[in-house]
C-alpha positions in Angstrom: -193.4 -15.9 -119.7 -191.0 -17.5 -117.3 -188.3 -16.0 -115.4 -184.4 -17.0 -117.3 -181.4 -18.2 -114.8 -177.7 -18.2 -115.0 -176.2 -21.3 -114.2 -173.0 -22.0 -113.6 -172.0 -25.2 -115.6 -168.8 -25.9 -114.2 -171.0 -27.5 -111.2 -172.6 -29.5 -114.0 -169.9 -30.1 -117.0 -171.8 -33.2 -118.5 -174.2 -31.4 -120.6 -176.3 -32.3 -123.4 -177.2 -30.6 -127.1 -179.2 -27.7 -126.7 -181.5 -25.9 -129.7 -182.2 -22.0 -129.5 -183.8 -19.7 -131.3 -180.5 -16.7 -130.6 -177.0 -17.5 -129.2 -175.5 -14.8 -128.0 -171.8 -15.1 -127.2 -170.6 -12.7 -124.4 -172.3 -11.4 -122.0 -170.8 -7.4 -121.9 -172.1 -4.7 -123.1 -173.2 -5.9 -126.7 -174.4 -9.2 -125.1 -176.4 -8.4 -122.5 -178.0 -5.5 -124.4 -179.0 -7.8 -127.6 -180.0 -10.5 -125.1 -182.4 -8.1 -123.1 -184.2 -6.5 -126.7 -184.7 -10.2 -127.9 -185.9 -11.6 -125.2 -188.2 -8.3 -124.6 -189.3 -9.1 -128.2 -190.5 -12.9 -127.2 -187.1 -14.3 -129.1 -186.0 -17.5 -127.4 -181.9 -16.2 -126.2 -179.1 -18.3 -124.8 -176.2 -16.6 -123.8 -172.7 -18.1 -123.2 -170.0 -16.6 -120.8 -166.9 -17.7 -120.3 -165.6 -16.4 -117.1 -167.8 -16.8 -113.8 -170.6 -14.5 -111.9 -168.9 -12.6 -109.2 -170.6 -9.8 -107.8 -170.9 -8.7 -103.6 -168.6 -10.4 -101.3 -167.1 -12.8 -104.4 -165.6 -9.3 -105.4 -162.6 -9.4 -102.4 -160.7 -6.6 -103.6 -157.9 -8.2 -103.6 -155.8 -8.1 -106.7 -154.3 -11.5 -107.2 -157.7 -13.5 -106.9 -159.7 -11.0 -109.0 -157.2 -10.3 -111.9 -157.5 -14.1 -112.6 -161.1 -14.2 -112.4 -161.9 -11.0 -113.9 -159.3 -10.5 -116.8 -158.6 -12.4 -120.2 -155.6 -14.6 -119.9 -155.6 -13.4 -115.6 -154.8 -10.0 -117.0 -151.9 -11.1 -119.1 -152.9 -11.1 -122.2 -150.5 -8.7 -124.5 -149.3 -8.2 -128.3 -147.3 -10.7 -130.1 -144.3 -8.5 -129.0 -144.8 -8.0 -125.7 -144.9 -4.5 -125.8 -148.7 -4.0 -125.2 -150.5 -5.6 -122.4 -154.9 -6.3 -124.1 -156.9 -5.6 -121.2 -160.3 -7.4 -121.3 -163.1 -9.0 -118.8 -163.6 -12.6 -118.5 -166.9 -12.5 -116.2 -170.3 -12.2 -116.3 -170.9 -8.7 -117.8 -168.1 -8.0 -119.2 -165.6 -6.0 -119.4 -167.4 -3.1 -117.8 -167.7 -4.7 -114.5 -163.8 -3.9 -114.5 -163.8 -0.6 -115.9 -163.0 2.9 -114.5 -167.1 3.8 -115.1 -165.9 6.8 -117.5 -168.6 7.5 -119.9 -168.2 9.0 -123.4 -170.8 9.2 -125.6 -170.5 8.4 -129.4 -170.6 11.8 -131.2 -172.2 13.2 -134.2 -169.0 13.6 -135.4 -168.1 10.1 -135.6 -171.1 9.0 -136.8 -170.7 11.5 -139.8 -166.9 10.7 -140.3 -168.2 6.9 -140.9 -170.7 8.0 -143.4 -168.3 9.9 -145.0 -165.9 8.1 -145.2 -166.2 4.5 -144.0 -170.0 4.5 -146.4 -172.2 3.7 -143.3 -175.5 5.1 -144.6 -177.5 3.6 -141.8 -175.5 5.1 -138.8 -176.7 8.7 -139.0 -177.2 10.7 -136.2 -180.8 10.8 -136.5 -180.8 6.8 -136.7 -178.8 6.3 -133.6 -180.3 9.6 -131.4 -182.7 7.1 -129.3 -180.3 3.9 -129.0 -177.5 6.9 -127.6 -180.2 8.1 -125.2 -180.9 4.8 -124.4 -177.3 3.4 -123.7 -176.9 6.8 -121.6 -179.9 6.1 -119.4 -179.3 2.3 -118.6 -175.6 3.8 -117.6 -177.6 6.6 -115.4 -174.6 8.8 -116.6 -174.3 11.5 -114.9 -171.4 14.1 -114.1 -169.1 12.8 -111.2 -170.2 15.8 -108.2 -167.4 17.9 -106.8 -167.1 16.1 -103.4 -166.4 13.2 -105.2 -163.5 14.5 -106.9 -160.7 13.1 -104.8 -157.2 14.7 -104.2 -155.2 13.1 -106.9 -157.5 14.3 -109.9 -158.2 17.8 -108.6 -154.1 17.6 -108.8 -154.1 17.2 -112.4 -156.8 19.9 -112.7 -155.6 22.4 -110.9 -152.3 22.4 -112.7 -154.0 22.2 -115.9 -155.6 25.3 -115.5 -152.5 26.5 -114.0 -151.2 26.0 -117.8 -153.9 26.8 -119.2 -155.0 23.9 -120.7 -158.7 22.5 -121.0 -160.3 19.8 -119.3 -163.0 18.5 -117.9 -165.0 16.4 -115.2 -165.8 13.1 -116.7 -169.6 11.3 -116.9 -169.6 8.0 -114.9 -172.2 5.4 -114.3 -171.9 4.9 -110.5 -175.4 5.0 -108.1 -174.3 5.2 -104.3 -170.5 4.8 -105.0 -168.7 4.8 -101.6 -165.1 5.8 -102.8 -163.7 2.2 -102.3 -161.1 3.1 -104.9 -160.9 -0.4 -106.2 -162.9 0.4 -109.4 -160.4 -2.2 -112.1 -161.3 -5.1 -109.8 -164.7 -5.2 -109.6 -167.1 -3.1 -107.2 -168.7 -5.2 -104.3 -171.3 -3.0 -103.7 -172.5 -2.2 -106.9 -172.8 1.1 -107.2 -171.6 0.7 -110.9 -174.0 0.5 -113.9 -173.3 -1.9 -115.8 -174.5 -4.9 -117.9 -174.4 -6.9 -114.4 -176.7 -4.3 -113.0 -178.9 -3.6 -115.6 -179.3 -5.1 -118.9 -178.9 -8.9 -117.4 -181.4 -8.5 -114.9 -183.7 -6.9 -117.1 -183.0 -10.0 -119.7 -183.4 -12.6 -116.7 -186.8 -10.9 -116.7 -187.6 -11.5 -120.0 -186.5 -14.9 -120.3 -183.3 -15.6 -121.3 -180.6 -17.8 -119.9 -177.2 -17.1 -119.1 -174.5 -20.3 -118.9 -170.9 -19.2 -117.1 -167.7 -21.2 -117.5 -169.5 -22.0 -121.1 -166.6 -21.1 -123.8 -167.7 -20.8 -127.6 -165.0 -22.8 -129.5 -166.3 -22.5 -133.2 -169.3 -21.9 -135.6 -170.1 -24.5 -137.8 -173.0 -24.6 -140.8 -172.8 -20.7 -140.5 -174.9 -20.8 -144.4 -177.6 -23.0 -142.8 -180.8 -22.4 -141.1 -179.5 -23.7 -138.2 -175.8 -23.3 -137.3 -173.5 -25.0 -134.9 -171.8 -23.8 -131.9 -169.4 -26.3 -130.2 -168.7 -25.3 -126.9 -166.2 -26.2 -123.7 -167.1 -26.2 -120.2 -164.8 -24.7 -118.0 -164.0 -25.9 -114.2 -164.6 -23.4 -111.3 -162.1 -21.0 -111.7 -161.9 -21.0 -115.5 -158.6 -22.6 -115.7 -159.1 -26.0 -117.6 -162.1 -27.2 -120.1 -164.1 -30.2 -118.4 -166.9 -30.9 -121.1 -168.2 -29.9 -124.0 -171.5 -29.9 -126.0 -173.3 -28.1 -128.9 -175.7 -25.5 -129.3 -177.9 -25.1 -132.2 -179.3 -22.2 -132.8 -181.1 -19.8 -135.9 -179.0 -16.7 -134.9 -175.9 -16.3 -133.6 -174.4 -13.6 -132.1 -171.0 -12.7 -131.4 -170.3 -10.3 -128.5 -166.8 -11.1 -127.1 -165.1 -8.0 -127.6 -163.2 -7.3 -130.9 -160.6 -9.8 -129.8 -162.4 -12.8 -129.0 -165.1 -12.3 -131.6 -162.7 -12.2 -134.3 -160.7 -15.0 -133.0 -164.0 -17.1 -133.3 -164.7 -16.1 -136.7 -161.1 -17.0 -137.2 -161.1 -20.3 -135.3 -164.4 -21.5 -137.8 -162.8 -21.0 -140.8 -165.5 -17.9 -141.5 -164.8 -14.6 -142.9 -163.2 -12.8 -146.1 -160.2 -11.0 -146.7 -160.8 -8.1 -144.0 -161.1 -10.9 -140.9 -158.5 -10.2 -138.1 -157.7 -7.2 -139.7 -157.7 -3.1 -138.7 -157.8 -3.5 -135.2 -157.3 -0.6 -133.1 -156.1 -1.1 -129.3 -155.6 2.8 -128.2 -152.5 2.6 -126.3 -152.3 4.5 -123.1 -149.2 4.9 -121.3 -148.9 5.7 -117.6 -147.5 9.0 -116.2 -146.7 9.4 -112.5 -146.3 11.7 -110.3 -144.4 12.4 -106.8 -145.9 14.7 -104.7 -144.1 15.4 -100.5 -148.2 16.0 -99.4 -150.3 13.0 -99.0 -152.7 12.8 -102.2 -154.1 8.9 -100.9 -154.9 9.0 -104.8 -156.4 4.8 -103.8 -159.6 6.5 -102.0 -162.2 7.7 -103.9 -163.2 7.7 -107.7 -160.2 6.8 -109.7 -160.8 8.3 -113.3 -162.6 11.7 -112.4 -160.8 14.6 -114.7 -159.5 14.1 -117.9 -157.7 16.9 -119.8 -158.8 17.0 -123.3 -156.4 20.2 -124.5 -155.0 17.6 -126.9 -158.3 16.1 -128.4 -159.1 17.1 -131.8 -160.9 15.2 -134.7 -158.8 14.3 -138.6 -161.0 14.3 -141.5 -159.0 11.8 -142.7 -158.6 9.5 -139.5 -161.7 10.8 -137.3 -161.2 10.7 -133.4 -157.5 12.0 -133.4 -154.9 14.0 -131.0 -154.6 12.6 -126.9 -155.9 13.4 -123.8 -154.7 13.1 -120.1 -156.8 11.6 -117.5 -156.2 10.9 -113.7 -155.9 6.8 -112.8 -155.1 5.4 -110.3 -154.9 1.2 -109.9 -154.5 -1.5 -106.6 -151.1 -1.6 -105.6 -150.7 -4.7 -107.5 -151.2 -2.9 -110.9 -148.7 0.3 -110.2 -146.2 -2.0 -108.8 -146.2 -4.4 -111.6 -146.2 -0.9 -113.9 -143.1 0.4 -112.2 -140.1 -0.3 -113.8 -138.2 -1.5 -110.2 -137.1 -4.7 -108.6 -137.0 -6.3 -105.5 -135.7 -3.7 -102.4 -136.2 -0.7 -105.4 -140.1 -1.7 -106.1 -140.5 -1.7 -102.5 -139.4 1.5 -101.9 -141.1 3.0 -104.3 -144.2 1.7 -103.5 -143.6 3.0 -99.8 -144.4 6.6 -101.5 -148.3 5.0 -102.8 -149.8 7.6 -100.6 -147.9 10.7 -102.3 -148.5 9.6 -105.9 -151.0 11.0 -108.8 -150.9 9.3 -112.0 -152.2 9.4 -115.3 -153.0 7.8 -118.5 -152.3 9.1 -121.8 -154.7 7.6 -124.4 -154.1 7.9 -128.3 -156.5 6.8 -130.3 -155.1 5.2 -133.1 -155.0 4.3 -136.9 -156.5 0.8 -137.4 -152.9 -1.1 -137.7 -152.9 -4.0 -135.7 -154.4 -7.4 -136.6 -156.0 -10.7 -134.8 -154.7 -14.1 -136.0 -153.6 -17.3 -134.5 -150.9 -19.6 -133.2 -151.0 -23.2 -134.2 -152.4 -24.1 -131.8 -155.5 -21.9 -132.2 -154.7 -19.5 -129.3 -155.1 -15.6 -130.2 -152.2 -14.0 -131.3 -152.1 -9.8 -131.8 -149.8 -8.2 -133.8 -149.4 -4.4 -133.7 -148.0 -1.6 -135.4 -146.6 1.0 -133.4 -146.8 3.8 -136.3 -144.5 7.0 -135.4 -148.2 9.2 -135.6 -149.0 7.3 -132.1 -145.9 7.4 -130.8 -145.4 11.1 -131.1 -148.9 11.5 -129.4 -147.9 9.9 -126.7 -144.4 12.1 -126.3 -146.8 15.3 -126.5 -149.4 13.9 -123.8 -146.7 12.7 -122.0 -145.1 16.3 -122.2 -148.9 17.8 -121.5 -149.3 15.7 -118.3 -145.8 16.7 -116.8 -146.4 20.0 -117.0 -149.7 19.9 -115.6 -148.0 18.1 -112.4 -145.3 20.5 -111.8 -147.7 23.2 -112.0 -149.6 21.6 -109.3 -146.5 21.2 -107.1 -144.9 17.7 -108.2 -141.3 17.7 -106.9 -140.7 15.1 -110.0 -142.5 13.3 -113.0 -141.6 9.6 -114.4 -142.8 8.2 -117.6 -141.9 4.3 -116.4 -139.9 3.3 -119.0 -137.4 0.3 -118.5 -135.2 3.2 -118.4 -137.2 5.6 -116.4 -137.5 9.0 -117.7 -137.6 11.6 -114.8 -138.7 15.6 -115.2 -138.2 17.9 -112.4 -138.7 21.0 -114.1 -139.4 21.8 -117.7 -136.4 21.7 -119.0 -136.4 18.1 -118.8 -139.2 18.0 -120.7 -136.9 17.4 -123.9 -135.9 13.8 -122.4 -139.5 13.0 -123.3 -139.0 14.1 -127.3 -136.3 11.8 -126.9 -138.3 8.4 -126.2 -137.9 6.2 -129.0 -140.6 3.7 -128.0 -139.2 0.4 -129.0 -140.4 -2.8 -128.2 -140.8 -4.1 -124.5 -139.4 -0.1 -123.4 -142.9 0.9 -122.0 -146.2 -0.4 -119.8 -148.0 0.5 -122.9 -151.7 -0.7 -122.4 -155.0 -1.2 -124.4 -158.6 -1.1 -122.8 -160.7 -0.3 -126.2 -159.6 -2.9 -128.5 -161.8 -1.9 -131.5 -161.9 -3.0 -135.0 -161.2 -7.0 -136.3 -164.5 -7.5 -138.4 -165.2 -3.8 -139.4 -168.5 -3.2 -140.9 -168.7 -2.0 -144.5 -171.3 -1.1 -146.8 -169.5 -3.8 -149.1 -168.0 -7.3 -148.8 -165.0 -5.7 -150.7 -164.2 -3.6 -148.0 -165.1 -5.3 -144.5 -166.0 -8.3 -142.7 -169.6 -7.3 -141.8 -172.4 -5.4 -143.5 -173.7 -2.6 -141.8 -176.5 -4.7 -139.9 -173.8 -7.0 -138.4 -174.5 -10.1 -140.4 -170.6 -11.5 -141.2 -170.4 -11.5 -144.9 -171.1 -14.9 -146.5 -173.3 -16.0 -143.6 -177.0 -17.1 -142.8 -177.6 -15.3 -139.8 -174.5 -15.1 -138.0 -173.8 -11.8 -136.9 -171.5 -9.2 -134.7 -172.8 -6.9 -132.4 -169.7 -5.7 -130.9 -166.6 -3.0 -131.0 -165.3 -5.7 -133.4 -167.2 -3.7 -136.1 -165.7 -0.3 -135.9 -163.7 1.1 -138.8 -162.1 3.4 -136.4 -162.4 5.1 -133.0 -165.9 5.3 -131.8 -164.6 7.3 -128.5 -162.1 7.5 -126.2 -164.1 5.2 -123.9 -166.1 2.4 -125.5 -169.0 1.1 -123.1 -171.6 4.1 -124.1 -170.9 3.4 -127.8 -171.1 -0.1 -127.3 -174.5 0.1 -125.6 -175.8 2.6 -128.1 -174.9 0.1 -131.1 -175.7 -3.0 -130.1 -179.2 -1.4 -129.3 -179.5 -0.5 -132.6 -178.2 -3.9 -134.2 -180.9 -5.3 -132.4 -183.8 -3.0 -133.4 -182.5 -3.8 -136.8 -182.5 -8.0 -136.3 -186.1 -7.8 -134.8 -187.4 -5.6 -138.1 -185.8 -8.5 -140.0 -187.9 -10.9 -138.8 
């Protein structure tokens, strides 16, 4: 068997009509994991990325070039309201080359909540032990050690257990990580484990072929033997299409997140009822804190301590409550998050050194939906239901506390109007948030949901092997197929499930 390649066809636009056994769209988590079991398996795989391959020095960790080479829509991308800004990878393995490298497992009590009550028989614990152990070991999880704690998240704990509330030191996938603090723009040295690192490689190995700056347009003959694909090439920096060709193919494969995946189901005219719908994007909204000692919270693992005193699990929703955890971004990012202008933003960010910040995440009811403008961009429409909002109050609340037990002179929650608690008695200005529209930085990172799996056509997009309902062969293998929160960090779940899509595909046939 011969080596694969990625090739970059924005130094080659003109291309012709290619046949392949398996297209695989995206090349994340999902992608690169089918693409690497397949082509293991002596399957025939193409795989199409739409952003570029940037890894060692092409990662300059500087914000400006590498949000608009390693983001979705340059990192713009938000919800129809502007209230939420979608955070996504655009690059050669996805999303979790841009991640914080947090690692939470899918639990047994997810995968019994969506037997129970979601009717997916074939995602029992005992089904999806070895694709969990797998997804864990191509991430090398591991706990993050002690030394490598840095000053801004032993903040957060030590105030926590000030309070008494429970945490805990997260898992990450890092190898040789050297503290460079720039984890959300790409790590040039490649300490982090993901897709990049290890599944493409391993899938290179095999056989397959990757194509960057390749963008999957729409499916067409998705009942036939063989389907489809039209897709545009992109020029160098992913800005403009330059060309276009098909693909045909006997499997397809869509693994472009729960956004993208959905808006190409959409864009082909494919799907029943349930497409575009029950999407979940997690908000998280930033907390930060002001401290008078230096905390140089931009050295050292971002995302180390989480406090999980909030976390608890609904029968009736699954994954429910908050939880707190330490972040810290470039000084692009927390400028753009700081609701200042001009002299004020400068100012503010003169204090980087002394800050600590964190993220409250909510995971949330499926309420949001994927659809499009006319003229076939993706448009995301949200529902901000009071459940989430008052989450986010009482994490909010959680994480202020924490900080002024650890010494914080004063708490913001960046609002347009910024809310500011210097003891706890203020804390009652953050029961008072209302949470309008365009009021808050509100941010999603684990857009789940769009095509959810069901046991029947009546009540999802996708049967439980993937295969989008009234297809030949065209299937998801993506966080597009949740029916609600696999975990408050996707990439391990991701891993573990696409794995097991693809055991399942190979038995097939």
């Amino acid at each position: 068997m011969s080596a694969g390649a990625i090739h970059d066809l924005s130094s080659d636009p003109r291309q012709g009509e290619r046949s392949v056994d398996v297209l695989i769209i995206g090349s994340g988590c999902a992608g690169a994991t089918a693409a690497r079991a397949l082509a293991r398996a002596g399957r025939e795989v193409l795989v199409l990325e739409e952003g570029g391959d940037l890894t060692g020095q092409k990662l300059t960790q500087r914000d400006g070039r590498m949000y608009d080479q390693l983001y979705q829509d340059r990192g713009g991308r938000m919800t129809s309201d502007l209230t939420m800004a979608v955070l996504q990878g655009r690059v050669l393995g996805g999303s979790a080359v841009i991640n914080a490298s947090d690692v939470v497992p899918l639990s047994d009590e997810v995968l019994r909540f969506w037997q129970r009550k979601h009717g997916l028989t074939d995602y029992s614990v005992e089904h999806l032990e070895p694709h969990r152990h797998q997804a864990l070991a191509d991430l090398r999880a591991t706990p993050i050690p002690e030394e490598q704690v840095n000053r801004a998240n032993r903040l957060l704990r030590e105030g926590a257990a000030k309070i008494g509330a429970k945490g805990e030191v997260m898992l990450n996938n890092r190898v040789g990580c050297q503290g460079l603090g720039t984890c959300l723009i790409g790590c040039p040295i490649g300490a982090k484990q993901n897709p990049r690192v290890v599944a493409i490689p391993d899938a290179l190995a095999a056989g397959a072929t990757f194509l960057c700056r390749a963008r999957a347009v729409r499916i067409d003959d998705a009942s036939a033997e063989l389907k489809r694909v039209s897709v545009r090439v992109l020029d160098a920096n992913g800005y403009h299409e330059v060309g276009g060709f098909t693909v045909r193919a006997r499997v397809v494969i869509m693994a472009a997140s729960a956004v993208n995946s959905t808006q190409l189901v959409l864009r082909s005219g494919l799907g029943n009822q349930h497409a575009g719908k029950h999407l979940s994007l997690q908000p998280q909204l930033g907390i930060v804190a002001r401290f008078r000692e230096q905390v140089t919270p931009f050295r050292g693992i971002p995302q180390a301590y989480a406090v999980t005193e909030g976390e608890r699990f609904d029968d009736e929703r699954g994954l429910w409550g908050f939880r707190v955890e330490a972040i810290m971004g470039t000084p692009g990012i927390i400028a753009s998050l700081l609701p200042r202008l001009g002299a004020e933003v400068m100012g503010a960010m003169a204090a980087y050194p002394q800050l600590a910040a964190s993220l409250v995440l909510v995971p949330d009811e499926p309420s949001g939906t994927v659809g499009l403008t006319k003229a076939g961009r993706v448009r995301i429409d949200y529902e901000h239901k009071d459940n989430h909002k008052e989450r986010l109050r009482e994490g909010a609340k959680l994480a202020a506390r924490c900080y002024l037990a650890a010494g914080a002179y004063e708490v913001e929650v960046p609002m347009h109007r910024p809310v500011v608690v210097t003891s706890e008695r203020d804390l009652a200005l953050i029961d008072a948030i209302p949470f309008e529209p365009c009021t808050a930085p509100l941010m999603s990172a684990h857009q789940q949901g769009g095509l959810r799996m069901a046991a029947s056509e009546a009540e999802g997009a996708c049967a439980q092997n993937g295969l989008l309902y009234g297809t030949r062969d065209v299937y998801c293998f993506d966080a597009a197929l949740y029916p609600s929160s696999s975990s408050s960090h996707t990439q391990a779940p991701i891993l573990a499930t696409a794995s097991f899509l693809s055991e399942r595909l190979l038995a097939k046939g």
